[in-house]
MINU-668204 format. One record per residue (C-alpha): residue number from 1; x, y, z. Coordinates in nm, 4 decimals. Example, Ala and Ser with C-alpha at 12.3 -4.5 7.8 and 13.67 -1.06 7.14 Angstrom:
<node n="1" u="1.2300" v="-0.4500" w="0.7800"/>
<node n="2" u="1.3670" v="-0.1060" w="0.7140"/>
END
This chain:
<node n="1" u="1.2289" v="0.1112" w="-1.3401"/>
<node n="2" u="1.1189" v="0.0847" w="-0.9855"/>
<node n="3" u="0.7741" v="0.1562" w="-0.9006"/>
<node n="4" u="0.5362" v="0.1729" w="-0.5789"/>
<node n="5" u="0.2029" v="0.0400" w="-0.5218"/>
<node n="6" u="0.0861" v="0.2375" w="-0.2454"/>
<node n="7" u="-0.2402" v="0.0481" w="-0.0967"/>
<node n="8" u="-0.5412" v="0.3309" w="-0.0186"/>
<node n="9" u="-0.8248" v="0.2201" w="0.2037"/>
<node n="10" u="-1.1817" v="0.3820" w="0.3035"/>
<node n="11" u="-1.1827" v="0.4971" w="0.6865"/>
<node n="12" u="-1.4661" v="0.2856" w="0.7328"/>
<node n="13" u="-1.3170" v="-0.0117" w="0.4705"/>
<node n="14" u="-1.0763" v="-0.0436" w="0.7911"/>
<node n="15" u="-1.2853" v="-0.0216" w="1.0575"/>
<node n="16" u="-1.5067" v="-0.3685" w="0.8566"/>
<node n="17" u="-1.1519" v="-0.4915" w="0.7885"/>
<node n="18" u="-1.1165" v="-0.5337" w="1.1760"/>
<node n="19" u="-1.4406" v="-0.7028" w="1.1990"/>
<node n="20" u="-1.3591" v="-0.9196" w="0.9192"/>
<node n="21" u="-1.4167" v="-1.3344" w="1.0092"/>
<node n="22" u="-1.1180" v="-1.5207" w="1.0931"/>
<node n="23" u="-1.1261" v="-1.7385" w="0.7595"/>
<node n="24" u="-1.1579" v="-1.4553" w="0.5780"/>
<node n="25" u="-0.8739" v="-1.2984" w="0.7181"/>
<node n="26" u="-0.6558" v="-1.5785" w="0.6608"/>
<node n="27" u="-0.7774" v="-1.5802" w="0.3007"/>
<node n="28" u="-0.6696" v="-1.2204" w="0.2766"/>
<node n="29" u="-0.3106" v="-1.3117" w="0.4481"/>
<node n="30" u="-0.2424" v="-1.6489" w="0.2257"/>
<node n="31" u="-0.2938" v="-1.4077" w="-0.0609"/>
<node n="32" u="-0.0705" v="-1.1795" w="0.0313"/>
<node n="33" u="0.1876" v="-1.4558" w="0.0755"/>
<node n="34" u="0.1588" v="-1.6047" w="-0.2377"/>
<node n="35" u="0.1270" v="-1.2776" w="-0.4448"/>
<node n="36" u="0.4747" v="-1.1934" w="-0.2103"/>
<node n="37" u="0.6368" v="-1.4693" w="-0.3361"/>
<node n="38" u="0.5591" v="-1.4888" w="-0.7095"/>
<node n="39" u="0.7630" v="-1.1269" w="-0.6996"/>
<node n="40" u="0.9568" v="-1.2641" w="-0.5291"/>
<node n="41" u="1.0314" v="-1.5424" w="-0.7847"/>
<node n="42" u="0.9880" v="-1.3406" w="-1.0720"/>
<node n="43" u="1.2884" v="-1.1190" w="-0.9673"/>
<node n="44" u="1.0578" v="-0.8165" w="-0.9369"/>
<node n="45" u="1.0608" v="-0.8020" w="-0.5702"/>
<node n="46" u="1.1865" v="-0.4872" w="-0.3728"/>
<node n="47" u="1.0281" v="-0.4284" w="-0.0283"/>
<node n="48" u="0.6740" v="-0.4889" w="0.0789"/>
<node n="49" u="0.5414" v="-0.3592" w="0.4202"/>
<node n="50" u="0.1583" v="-0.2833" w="0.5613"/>
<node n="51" u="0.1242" v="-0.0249" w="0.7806"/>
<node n="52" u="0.0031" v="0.0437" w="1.1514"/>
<node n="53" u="-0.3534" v="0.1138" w="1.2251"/>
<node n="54" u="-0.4844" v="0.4953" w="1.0246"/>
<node n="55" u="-0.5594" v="0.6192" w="1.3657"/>
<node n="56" u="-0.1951" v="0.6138" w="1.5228"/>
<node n="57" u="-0.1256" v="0.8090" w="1.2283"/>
<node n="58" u="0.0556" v="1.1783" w="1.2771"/>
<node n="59" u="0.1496" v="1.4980" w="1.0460"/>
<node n="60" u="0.4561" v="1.6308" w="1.1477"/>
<node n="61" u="0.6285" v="1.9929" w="1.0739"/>
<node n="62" u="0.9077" v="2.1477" w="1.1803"/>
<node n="63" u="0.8530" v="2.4403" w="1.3642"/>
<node n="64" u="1.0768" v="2.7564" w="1.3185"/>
<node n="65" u="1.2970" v="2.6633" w="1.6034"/>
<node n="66" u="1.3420" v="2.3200" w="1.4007"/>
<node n="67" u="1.1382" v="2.1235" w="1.6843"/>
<node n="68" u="0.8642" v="1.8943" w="1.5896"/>
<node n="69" u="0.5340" v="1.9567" w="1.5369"/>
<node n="70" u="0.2691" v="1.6595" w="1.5714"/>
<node n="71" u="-0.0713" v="1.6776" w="1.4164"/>
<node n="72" u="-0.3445" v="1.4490" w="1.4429"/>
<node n="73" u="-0.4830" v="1.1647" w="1.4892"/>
<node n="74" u="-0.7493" v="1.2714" w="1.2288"/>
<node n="75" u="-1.0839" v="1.0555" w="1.2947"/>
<node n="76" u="-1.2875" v="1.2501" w="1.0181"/>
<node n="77" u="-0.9374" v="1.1114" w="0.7423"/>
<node n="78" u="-1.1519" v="0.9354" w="0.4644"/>
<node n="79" u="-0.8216" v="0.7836" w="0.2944"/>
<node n="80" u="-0.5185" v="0.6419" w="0.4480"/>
<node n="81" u="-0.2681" v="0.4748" w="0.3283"/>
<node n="82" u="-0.2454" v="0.0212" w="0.4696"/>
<node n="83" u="0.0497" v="-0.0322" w="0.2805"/>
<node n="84" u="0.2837" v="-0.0853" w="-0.0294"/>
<node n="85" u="0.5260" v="-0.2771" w="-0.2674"/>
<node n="86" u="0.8510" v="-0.1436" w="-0.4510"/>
<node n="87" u="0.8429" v="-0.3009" w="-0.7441"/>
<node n="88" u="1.1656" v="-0.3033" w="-1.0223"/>
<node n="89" u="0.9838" v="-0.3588" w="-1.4209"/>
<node n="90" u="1.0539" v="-0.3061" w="-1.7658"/>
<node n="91" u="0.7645" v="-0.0988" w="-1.7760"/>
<node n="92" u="0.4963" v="0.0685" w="-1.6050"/>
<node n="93" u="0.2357" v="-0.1191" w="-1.7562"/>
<node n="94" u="0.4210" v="-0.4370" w="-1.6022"/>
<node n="95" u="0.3531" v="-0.2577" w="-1.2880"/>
<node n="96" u="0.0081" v="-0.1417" w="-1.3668"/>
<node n="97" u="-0.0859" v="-0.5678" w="-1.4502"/>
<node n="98" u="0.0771" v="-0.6211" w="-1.0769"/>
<node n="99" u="-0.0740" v="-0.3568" w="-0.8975"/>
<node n="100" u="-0.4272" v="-0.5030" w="-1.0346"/>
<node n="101" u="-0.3379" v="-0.8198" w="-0.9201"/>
<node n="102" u="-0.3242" v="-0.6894" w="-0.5457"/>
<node n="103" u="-0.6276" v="-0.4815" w="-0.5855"/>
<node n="104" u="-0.7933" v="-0.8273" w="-0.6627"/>
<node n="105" u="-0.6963" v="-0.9903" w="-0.2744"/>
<node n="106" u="-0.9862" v="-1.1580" w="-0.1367"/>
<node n="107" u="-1.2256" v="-0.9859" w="0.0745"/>
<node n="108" u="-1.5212" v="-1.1039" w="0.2739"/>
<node n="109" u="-1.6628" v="-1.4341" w="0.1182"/>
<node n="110" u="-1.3190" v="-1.4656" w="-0.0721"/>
<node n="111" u="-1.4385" v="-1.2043" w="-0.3183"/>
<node n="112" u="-1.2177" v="-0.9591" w="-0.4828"/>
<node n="113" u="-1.1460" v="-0.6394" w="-0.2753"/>
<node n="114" u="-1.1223" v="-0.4499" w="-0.5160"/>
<node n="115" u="-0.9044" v="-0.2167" w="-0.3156"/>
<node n="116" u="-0.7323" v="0.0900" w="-0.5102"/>
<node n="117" u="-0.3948" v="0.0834" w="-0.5528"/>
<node n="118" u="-0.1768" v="0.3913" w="-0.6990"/>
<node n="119" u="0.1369" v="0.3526" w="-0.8696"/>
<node n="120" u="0.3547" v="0.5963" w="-0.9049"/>
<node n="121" u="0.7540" v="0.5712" w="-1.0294"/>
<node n="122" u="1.0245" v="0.6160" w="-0.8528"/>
<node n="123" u="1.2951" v="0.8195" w="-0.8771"/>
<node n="124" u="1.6184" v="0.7862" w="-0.8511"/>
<node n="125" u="1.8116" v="1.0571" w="-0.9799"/>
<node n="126" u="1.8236" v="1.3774" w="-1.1580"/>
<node n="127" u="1.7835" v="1.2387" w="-1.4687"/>
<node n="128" u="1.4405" v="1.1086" w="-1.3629"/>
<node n="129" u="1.3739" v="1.4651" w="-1.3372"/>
<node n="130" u="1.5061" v="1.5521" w="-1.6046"/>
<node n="131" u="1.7372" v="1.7419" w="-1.5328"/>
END
């Protein structure tokens, strides 16, 4: 079963996360590296990206001609959304122990971010529907 761990962040989280020290930020990146490639090696491992700062962020709707619609930037958006991992486990408890292990990337001081992360399955079919 393939499953995403979407990475949700604090408006203001990001704004410190920019201010963060240089060792600190390579803390956070070595992490990421490592945790990257022990998916990678155990054969879990379907895409990873982060994402591009919350504020060049836009909604977009199709207006009844079809034409796009932009919305946004939003400056008072509490939550955005830094980044993710597609995951493929036996089980979404695998994915809940892996998703806990990325909430725990070192922050400030090399302590534990504690950042949330939501998983969610996903689908790939009807069936996953079911229907």
């Amino acid at each position: 079963m393939k499953y995403i761990l979407m990475m949700h962040g604090q408006k203001g989280s990001w704004d410190e996360y920019a201010r963060w020290s240089k060792e600190d930020l390579q803390r956070n990146v070595e992490f990421m590296q490592r945790f990257n490639k022990e998916l990678h090696d155990l054969g879990v491992f379907v895409d990873t990206k982060g994402l591009a700062w919350p504020q060049e962020a836009k909604v977009v709707r199709a207006a009844n001609n079809g034409e796009p619609i932009t919305d946004g930037v939003f400056p008072e958006s509490k939550e955005f959304l830094a980044g993710y991992w597609v995951i493929d486990v036996d089980s979404p408890e695998q994915a809940y122990k892996i998703a806990a292990r990325a909430s725990a990337a070192p922050g400030p001081g090399g302590k534990p971010a504690n950042m949330p992360i939501e998983v969610r399955q996903v689908l790939g079919s009807h069936n996953d529907l079911g229907l």
